[in-house]
C-alpha positions as CSV (number, residue, x, y, z in Angstrom):
1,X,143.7,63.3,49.6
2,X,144.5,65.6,52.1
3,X,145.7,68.8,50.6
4,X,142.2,69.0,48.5
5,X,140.4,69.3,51.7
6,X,142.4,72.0,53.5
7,X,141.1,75.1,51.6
8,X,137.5,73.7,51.9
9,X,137.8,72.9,56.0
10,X,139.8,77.1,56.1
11,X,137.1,78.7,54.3
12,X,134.3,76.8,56.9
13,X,136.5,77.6,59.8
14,X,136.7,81.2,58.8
15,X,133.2,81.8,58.4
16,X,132.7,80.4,61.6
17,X,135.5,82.6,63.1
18,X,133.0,85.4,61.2
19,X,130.0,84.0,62.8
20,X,131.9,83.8,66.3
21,X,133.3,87.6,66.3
22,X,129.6,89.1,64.8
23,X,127.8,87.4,67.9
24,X,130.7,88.9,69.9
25,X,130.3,92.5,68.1
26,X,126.5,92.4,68.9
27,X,126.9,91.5,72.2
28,X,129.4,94.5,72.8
29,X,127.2,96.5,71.3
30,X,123.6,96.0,73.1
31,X,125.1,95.4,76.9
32,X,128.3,97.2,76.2
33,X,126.9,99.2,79.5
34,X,126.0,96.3,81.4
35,X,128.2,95.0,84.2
36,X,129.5,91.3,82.8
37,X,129.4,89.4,86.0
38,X,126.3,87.4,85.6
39,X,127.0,83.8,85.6
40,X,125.1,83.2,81.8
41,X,127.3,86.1,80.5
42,X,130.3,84.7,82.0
43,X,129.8,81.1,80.6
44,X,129.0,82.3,76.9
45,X,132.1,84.5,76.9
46,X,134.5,81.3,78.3
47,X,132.4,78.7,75.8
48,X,133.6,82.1,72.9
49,X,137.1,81.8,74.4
50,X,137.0,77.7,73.9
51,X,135.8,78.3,70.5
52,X,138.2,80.4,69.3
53,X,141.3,78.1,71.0
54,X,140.2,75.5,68.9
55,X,139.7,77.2,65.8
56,X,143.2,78.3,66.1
57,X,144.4,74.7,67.2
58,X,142.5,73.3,64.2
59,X,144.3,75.7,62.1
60,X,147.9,75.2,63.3
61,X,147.1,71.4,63.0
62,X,146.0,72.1,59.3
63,X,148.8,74.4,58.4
64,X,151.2,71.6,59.5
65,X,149.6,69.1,57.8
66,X,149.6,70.5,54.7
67,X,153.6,71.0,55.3
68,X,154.0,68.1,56.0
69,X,152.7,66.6,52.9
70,X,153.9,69.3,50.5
71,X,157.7,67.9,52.1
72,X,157.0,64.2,51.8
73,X,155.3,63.9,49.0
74,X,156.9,62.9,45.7
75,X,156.9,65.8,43.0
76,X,155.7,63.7,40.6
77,X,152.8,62.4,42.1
78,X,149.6,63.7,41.6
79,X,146.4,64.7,43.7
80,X,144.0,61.8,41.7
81,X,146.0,58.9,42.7
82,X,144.8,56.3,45.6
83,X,144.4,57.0,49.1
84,X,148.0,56.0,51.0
85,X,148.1,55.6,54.1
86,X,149.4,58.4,56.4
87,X,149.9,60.0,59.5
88,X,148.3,63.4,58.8
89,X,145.3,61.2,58.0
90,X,143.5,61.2,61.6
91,X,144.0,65.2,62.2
92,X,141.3,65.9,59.2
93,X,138.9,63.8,60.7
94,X,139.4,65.6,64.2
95,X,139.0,68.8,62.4
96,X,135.9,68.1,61.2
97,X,134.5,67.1,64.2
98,X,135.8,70.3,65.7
99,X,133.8,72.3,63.3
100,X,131.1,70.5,64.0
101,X,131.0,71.5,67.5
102,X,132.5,75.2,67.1
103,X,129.4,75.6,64.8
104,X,127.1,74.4,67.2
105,X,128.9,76.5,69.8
106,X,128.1,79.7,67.1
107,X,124.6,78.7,67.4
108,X,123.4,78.0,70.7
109,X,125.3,81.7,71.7
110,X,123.3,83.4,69.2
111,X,120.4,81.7,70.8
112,X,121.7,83.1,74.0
113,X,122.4,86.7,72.5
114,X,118.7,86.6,71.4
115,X,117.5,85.7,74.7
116,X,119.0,88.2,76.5
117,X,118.0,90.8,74.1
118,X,114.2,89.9,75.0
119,X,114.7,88.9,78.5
120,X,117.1,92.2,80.0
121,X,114.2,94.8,78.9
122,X,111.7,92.8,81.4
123,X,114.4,92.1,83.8
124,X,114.6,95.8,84.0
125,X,111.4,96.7,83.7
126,X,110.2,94.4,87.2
127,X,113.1,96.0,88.9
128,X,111.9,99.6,88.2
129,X,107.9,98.1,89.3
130,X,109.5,96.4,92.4
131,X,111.2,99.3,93.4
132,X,107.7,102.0,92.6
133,X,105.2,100.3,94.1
134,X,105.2,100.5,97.5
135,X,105.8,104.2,98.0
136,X,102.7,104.7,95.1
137,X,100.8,102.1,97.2
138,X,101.2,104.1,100.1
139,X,99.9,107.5,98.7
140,X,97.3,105.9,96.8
141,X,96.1,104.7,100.6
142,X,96.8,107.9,102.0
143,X,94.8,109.8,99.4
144,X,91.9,107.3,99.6
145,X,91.9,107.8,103.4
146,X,91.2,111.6,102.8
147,X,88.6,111.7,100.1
148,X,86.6,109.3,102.2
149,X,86.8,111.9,105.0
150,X,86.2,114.3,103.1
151,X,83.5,113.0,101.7
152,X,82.0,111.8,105.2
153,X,82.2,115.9,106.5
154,X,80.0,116.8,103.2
155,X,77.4,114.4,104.1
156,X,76.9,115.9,107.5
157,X,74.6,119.2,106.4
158,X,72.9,117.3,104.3
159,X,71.4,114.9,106.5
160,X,70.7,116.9,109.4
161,X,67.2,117.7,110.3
162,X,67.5,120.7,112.2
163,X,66.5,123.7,109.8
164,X,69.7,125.7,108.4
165,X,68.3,129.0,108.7
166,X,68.1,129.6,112.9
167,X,70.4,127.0,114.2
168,X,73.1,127.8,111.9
169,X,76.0,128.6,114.1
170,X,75.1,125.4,116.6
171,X,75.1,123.2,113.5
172,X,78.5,124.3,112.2
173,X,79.9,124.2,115.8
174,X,79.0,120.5,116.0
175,X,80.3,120.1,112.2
176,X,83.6,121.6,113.3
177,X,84.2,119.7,116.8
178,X,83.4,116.3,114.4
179,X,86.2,118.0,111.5
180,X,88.7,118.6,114.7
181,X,89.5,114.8,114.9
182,X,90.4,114.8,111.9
183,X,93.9,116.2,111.6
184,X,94.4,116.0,107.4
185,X,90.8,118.1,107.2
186,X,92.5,121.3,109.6
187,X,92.1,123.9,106.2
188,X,88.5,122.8,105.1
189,X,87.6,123.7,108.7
190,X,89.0,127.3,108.9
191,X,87.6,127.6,105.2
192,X,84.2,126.7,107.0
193,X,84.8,128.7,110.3
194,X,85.2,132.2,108.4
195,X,82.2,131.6,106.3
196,X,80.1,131.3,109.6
197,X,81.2,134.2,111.2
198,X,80.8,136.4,108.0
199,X,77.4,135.3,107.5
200,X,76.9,135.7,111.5
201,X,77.9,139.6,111.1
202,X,75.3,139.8,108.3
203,X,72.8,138.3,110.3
204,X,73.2,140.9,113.0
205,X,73.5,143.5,110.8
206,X,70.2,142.4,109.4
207,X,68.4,142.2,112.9
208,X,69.6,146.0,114.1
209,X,68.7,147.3,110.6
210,X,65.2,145.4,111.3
211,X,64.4,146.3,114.6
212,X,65.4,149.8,113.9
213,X,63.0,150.2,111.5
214,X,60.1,148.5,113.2
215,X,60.6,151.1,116.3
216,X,60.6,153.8,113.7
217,X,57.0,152.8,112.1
218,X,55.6,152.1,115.4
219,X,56.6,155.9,117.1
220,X,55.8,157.1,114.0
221,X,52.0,155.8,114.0
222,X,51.8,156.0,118.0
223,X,52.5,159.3,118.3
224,X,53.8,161.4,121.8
225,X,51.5,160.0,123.3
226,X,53.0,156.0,123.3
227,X,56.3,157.1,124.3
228,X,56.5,154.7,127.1
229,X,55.8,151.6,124.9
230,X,58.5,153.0,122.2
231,X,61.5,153.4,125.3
232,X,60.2,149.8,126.3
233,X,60.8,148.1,122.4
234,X,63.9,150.5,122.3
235,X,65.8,148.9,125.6
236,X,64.1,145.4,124.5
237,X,65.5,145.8,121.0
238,X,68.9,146.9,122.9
239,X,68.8,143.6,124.9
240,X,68.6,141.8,121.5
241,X,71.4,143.6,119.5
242,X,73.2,143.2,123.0
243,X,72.8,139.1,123.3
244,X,73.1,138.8,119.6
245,X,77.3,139.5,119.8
246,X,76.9,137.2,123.1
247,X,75.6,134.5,120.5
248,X,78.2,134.9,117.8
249,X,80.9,134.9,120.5
C-alpha cells in the first residue's frame, strides 16, 4: 500500500515546491531593489529555507521507501493484496503531515508577499511626508508673515485722514519710516520712494510754470506803471520756487 501513494504525495510536493519558488520569483521581482534586512523579510526567507529542507527530506525519505519495498517485496505479489505490516509504514504518515504544514507555510508567505506589496508604497510614501514637511512648513510661515505685512503697508494710505493732494511727501515719509522696520518690505519701499520724488519734480515744475504765468497776466494788465508790485510777486514767487527744492529735499 505504499508504492500507490508515492506518485500522488511527489506530484503534491512538487506543486508546492512550484507554489514555494513563484512566491520566491515575485518577491525577487517587486523588492529586488530593496535592502533585505528587515526582520519580516528575514523570517519569511528562513521559514522558505525550512520549507524547502523538508520538501527535499520528505523526498529522500520517499525515494527510499519506495526502494526499499520494490527490494523486499515478493515478485509475485501484487499491489491489491492486504495491508502487511512494515517499517516504511510510519514515514508516509510523516509525509503527509509535512505537506500539510509546507502548504500552510506556502500560504501564510503569500499572505506576507501581499502585505508588503500594499504596505512598502505607504511606508515610502510617510517617509517622503516626514522628510517635506517641515522645510514647506517653514516657507509656508515665512510667506504668510510677508503678505500680512504687506498687506498691513497697503492699508496705511487708505485710512489716513490727512488729504493726499498737499501733505503728500509728509505722508509717504511717515509710510516709509513705518516700511523701514520691516526688513523683508526694503524693495516695495524704494519702489515707493522714486514715485514720490518724481511726482515731487512735477509738482514744482507745475508751481514755476504757474507762477510764471500769473506774473505775466498781471504786468501785462498793470502796465509800467505797477512795476514795483510786479518785482515784489517776482522775488516772492523766487522765494517759493526757492523753498519748494528746500521741501522736496
Amino acid at each position: 500500500m505504499v508504492s500507490p501513494n508515492v506518485p500522488v504525495c511527489q506530484a503534491l510536493m512538487d506543486k508546492i515546491k512550484l507554489v514555494i519558488e513563484r512566491s520566491s520569483r515575485r518577491v525577487a521581482e517587486r523588492f529586488h531593489d530593496v535592502v533585505l534586512d528587515h526582520q519580516k523579510l528575514q523570517n519569511l526567507k528562513m521559514r522558505k529555507n525550512k520549507a524547502e529542507r523538508i520538501l527535499i527530506q520528505s523526498l529522500r525519505r520517499a525515494r527510499s521507501a519506495r526502494q526499499s519495498d520494490s527490494v523486499t517485496r515478493p515478485p509475485d505479489r501484487r499491489v491489491y493484496m492486504a495491508p502487511r505490516t512494515s517499517t516504511f509504514a510510519q514515514p508516509t504518515r510523516i509525509t503527509q503531515a509535512m505537506l500539510l504544514k509546507m502548504g500552510h507555510l506556502a500560504h501564510s508567505t503569500d499572505v506576507r508577499v501581499t502585505w508588503l506589496e500594499r504596505s512598502v508604497p505607504s511606508m515610502i510614501e510617510d517617509a517622503i511626508l516626514a522628510a517635506l514637511t517641515p522645510p514647506l512648513q517653514i516657507s509656508i510661515d515665512t510667506l504668510t508673515m510677508r503678505v500680512q505685512a504687506f498687506e498691513n503697508d497697503m492699508v496705511v494710505p487708505e485710512t489716513s485722514e490727512i488729504p493726499p493732494a498737499t501733505t503728500r511727501d509728509v505722508h509717504r515719509e511717515d509710510t516709509t519710516v513705518d516700511a523701514l522696520e520691516v526688513e523683508t518690505d526694503k524693495e516695495l519701499i524704494e519702489i515707493k520712494e522714486e514715485s514720490i520724488y518724481g511726482d515731487l519734480s512735477d509738482l514744482e515744475k507745475t508751481i514755476v510754470q504757474s507762477v510764471i504765468h500769473k506774473s505775466l497776466i498781471e504786468t501785462s494788465m498793470g502796465g509800467s506803471s505797477r512795476s514795483g508790485p510786479f518785482e515784489e510777486t517776482s522775488g516772492t514767487d523766487a522765494k517759493v520756487s526757492s523753498t519748494t527744492p528746500g521741501t522736496d529735499a
